[in-house]
C-alpha positions in Angstrom: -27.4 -27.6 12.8 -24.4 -25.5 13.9 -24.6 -24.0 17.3 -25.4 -20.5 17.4 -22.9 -17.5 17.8 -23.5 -14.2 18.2 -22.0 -11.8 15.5 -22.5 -8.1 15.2 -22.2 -6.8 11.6 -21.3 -3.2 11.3 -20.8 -1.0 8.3 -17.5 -0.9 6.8 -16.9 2.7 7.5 -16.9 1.7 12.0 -13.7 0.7 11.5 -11.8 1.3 7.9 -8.0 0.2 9.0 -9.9 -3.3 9.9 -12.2 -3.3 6.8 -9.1 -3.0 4.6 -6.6 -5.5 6.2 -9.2 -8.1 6.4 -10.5 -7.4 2.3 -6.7 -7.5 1.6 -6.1 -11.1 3.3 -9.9 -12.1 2.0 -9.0 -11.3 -1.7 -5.3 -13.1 -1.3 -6.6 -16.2 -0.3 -9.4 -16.4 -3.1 -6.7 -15.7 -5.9 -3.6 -17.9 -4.4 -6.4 -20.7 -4.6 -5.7 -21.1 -8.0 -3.2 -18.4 -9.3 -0.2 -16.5 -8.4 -0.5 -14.2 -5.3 0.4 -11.0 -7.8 -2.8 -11.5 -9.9 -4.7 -10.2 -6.6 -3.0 -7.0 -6.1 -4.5 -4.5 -9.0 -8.1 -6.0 -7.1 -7.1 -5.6 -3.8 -5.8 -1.7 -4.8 -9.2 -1.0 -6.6 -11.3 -2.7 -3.3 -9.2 -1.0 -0.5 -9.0 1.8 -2.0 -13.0 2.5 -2.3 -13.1 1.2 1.5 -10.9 3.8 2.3 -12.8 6.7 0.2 -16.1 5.8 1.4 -17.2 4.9 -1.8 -17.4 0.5 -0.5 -20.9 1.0 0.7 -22.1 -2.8 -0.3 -19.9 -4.4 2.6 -20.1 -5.2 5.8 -17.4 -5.7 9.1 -18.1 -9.6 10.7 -17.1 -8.6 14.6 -17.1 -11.1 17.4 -17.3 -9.9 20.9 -16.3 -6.5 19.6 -13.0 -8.2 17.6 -13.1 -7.7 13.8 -12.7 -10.8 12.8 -14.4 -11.1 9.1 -15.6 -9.3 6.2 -18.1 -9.9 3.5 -18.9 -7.4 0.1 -21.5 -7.6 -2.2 -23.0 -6.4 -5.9 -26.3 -5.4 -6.1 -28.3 -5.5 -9.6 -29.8 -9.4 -9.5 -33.0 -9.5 -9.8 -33.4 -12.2 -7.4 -31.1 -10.2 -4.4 -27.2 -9.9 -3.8 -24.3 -11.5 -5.3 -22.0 -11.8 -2.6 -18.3 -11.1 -3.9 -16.3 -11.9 -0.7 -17.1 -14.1 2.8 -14.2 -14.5 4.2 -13.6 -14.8 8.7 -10.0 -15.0 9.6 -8.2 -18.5 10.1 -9.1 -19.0 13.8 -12.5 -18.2 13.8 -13.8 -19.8 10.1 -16.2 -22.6 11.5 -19.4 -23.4 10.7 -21.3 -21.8 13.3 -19.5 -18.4 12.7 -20.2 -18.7 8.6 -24.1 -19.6 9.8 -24.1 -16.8 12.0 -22.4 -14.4 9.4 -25.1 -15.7 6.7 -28.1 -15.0 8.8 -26.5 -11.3 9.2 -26.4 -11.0 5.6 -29.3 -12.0 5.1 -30.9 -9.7 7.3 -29.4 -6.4 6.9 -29.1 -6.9 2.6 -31.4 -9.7 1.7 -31.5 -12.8 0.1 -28.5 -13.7 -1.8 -28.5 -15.1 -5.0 -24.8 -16.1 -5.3 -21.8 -16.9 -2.4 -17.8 -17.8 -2.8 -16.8 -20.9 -2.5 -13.7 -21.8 -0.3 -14.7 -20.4 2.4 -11.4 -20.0 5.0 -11.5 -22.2 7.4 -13.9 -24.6 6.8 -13.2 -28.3 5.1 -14.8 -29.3 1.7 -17.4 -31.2 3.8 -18.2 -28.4 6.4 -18.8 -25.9 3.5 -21.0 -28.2 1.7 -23.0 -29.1 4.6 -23.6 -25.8 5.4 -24.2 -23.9 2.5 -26.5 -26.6 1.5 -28.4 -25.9 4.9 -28.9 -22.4 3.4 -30.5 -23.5 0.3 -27.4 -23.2 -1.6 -26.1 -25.5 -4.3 -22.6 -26.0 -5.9 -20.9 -24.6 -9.4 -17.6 -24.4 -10.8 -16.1 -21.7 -13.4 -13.2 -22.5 -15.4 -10.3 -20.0 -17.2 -9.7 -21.7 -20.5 -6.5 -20.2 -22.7 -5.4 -20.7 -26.2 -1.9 -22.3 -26.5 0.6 -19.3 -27.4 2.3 -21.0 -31.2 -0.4 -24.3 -31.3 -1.6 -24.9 -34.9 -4.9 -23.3 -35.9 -7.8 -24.8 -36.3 -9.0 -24.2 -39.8 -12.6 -22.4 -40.3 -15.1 -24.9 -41.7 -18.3 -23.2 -42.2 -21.9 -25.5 -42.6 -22.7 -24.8 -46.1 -24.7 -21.4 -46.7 -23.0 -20.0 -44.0 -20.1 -17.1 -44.0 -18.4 -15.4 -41.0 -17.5 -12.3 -41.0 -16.0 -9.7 -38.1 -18.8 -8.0 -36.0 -19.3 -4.2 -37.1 -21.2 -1.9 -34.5 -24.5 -2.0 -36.4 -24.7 -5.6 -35.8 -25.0 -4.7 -31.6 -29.2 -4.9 -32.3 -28.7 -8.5 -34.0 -26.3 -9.4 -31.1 -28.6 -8.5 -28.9 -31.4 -10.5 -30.0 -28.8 -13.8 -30.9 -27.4 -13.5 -27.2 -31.7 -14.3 -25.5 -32.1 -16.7 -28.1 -28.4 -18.6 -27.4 -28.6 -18.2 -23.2 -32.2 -17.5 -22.3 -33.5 -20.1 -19.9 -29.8 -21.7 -19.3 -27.8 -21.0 -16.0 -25.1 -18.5 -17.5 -28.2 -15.8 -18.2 -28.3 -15.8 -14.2 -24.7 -15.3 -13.5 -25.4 -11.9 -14.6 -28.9 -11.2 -14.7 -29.5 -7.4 -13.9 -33.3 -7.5 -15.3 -36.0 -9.9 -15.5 -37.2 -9.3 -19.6 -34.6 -11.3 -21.2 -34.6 -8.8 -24.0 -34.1 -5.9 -22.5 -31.2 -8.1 -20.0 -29.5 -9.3 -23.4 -29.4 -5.9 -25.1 -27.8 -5.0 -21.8 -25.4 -7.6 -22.1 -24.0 -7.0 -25.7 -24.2 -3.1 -25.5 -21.6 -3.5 -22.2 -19.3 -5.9 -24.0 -19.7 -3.8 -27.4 -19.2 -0.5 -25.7 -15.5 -1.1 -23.9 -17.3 -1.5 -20.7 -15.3 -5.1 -20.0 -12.5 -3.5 -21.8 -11.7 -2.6 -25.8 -14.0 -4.4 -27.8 -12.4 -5.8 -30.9 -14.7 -6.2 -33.6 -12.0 -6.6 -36.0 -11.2 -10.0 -33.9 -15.1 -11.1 -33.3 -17.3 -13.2 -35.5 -20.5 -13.2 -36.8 -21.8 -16.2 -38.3 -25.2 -15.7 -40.5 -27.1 -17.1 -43.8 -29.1 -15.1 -46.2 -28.4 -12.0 -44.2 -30.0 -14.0 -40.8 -27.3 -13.6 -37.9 -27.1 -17.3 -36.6 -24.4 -16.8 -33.9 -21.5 -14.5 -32.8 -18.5 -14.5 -30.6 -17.8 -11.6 -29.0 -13.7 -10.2 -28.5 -12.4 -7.6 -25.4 -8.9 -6.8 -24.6 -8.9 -7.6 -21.0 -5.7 -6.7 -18.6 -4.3 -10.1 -19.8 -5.1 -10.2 -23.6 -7.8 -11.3 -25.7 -10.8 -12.0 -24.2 -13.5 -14.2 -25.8 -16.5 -13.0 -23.8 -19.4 -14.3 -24.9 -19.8 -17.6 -28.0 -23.8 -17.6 -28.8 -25.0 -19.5 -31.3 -29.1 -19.9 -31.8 -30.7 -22.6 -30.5 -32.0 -24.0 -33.8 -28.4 -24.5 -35.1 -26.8 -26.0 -32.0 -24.5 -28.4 -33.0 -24.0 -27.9 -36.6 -20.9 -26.0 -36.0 -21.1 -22.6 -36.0 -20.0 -22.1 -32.4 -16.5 -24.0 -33.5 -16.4 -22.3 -36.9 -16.8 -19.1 -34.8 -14.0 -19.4 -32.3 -11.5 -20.6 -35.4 -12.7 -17.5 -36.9 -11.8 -15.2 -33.9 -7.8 -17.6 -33.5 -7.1 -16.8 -37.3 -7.9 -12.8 -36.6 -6.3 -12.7 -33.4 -3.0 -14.9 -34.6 -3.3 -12.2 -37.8 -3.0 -9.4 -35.6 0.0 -10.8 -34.0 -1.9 -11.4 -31.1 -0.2 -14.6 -28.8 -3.4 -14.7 -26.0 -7.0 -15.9 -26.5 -8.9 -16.6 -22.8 -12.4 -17.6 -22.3 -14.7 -18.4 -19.2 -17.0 -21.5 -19.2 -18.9 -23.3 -16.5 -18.0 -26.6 -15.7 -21.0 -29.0 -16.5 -22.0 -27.2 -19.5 -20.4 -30.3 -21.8 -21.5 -28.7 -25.1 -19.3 -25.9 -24.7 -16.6 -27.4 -22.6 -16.4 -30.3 -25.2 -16.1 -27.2 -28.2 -13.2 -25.6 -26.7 -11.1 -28.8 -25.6 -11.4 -30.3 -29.1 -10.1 -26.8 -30.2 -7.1 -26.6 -28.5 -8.0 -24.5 -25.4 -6.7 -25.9 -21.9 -7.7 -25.2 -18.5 -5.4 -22.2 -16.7 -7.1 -21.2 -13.6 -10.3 -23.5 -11.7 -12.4 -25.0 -11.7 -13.1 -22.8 -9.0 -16.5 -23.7 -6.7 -19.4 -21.0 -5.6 -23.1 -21.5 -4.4 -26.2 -20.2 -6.1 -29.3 -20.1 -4.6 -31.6 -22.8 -5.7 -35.0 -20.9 -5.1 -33.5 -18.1 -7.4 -32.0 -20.4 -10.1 -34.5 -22.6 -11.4 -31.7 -24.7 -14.0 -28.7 -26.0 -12.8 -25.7 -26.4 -14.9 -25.6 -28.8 -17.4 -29.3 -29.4 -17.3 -30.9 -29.3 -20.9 -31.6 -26.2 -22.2 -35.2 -25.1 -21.6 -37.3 -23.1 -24.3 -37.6 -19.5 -24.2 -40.5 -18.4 -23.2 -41.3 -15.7 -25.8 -38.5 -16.6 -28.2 -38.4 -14.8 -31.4 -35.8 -14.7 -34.5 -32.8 -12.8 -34.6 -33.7 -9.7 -36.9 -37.6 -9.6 -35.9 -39.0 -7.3 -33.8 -37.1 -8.1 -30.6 -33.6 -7.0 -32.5 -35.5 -3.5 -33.6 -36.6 -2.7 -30.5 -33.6 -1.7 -29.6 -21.1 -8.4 -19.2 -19.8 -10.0 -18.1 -18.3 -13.0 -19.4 -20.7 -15.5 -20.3 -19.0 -18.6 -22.6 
């Protein structure tokens, strides 16, 4: 148990010009972890600049004996409480007492949280896991995964009785309905959970990627895979800052493994490479084999991670990797959960 230290956590508006040098050197040392020092800069713009505007509400100043010393910010939205963005104390003062101090803050002035950083400044591999295990927390990794600019494409096999075709905007009910069959139940639906009915959380999903708010969406360059008119997966394509994004591969769990996810993904490199298009980038989380197996045997490779953060195990009842459990009130893509009517998630 560390020893205790007294921290005061003030609002980031008591003391702006410290609020935004110490978001500036917080958001630095999370990208140079794994990337060069430049890709931080359009974020740390966008972050200081709501500190200084007023608009950075979700935040909050780490002082010690009246010094500024850390800063954390946070998204609301989980169902289950916060998803902390940035922890971050300065150098000199990140030990484990100050980060169990600065946790027990949190915690009480915006609740529990759901998900932390991981490399927190200051503290070894061993100290972090020590303590954010202490906390009830438990380790994950993400991983950046890019398509070789000139590699050879994979060619589009299809299981017979299945065609692929690109993703047209009157498929976003279908989408819908594929993405809770594909991810309810698994640990990626948490990573961006924002309500507690999985349909109503999945048609909130697609709607954001199929309405620009991640960037363009590019239905010309996404796939739909389906069978006698019965959508049986689809993999979902925004223009990011840095190219082609493949946001979200679903496939439904009855057809797992036939290969639809990987006749999917060839489908979305032949329109992309079509297009002239030299970038394709996805997001998966480390311990989900299925997928990370899919996109290795593809061609993609590793850019940026695996980079570590901590999700709450009393809010996440699945871990990664862990087999997939059955939805609870599953129903067929096209039925009535379709009619009735983010993120990354790979």
């Amino acid at each position: 148990m560390p020893p205790i230290v007294a921290v005061e956590l003030v609002p980031l508006s008591a003391d702006v010009p410290a609020a935004i040098d110490l978001a500036r050197e917080a958001i630095r040392a999370a990208f140079t972890r794994s990337g060069p020092a430049a890709d931080a800069e359009p974020h740390v713009a966008s972050v200081t600049g709501r500190i200084r505007s007023g608009d950075m509400t979700e935040g909050r100043l780490c002082r010690l004996e009246g010094q500024p010393v850390g800063v954390t910010l946070w998204e609301t939205g989980h169902p289950s409480g916060i998803t902390v963005q940035v922890l971050y104390l300065r150098p000199e003062f990140g030990r484990p007492a100050g980060y169990d101090a600065f946790l027990r803050g949190l915690k009480e002035q915006a609740g529990p949280a759901v998900f932390v950083p991981g490399g927190l400044v200051g503290l070894s591999d061993a100290e972090e896991t020590t303590l954010m295990r202490l906390h009830g927390f438990e380790r994950f990794a993400r991983s950046e995964m890019r398509w070789p600019p000139g590699s050879e494409l994979p060619p589009i096999r299809t299981p017979d009785g299945v065609e692929i075709r690109p993703v047209r905007t009157e498929d976003e009910p279908a989408v819908a309905a594929l993405h809770r069959a594909a991810f309810e139940g698994t640990f990626d639906v948490y990573l961006y959970l924002t309500d507690p009915d999985p349909m109503v959380d999945a048609t909130r999903a697609v709607h954001e990627m199929m309405t620009a708010h991640y960037g363009e969406f590019l239905g010309w360059a996404s796939s739909l895979a389906e069978s006698g008119g019965r959508p049986l997966g689809a993999s979902l394509v925004v223009r990011a800052p840095y190219g082609p994004l493949l946001i979200s591969v679903m496939v439904e769990r009855s057809v797992q493994g036939s290969g639809i996810g990987r006749a999917l993904v060839a489908a979305n490199l032949h329109a992309l490479r079509a297009r002239g298009e030299t970038v394709a980038v996805l997001n998966v989380t480390e311990g989900n084999s299925r997928a990370v197996h899919l996109y290795e045997h593809l061609g993609f490779v590793r850019s940026l991670g695996p980079e570590h953060s901590w999700y709450s195990r009393a809010s996440i009842p699945v871990a990664p990797g862990e087999p997939l459990s059955e939805p609870s009130r599953a129903e067929p893509p096209g039925t009535r959960g379709s009619a009735a009517n983010r993120t990354p998630r790979t």
